[in-house]
C-alpha positions, 0 to 999 in steps of 0.5 A: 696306332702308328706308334703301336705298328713302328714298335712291332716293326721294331721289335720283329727287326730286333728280333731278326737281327739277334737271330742272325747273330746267333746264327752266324755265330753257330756257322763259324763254329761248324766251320772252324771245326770243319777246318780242324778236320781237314788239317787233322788229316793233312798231319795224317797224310805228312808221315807216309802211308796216308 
């Protein structure tokens, strides 16, 4: 019984742990492209009128 509860512990930490990474992953994403957009519009505003 003690090893069945350790392996499902396991298997739910495994699980979180992949989750976050894939997570994390889809932040950096949104923010590099939120970060494209902001320089996008700073070239923009170089050549007058912005």
């Amino acid at each position: 019984m003690k090893r069945l509860i350790a392996l499902l512990l396991m298997s739910l930490f495994m699980t979180g742990t992949l989750t976050a990474c894939n997570t994390m992953a889809g932040v950096g994403e949104d923010v590099e492209a939120a970060g494209e957009k902001v320089q996008d519009k700073a070239e923009d505003c170089k050549d007058p009128p912005c």
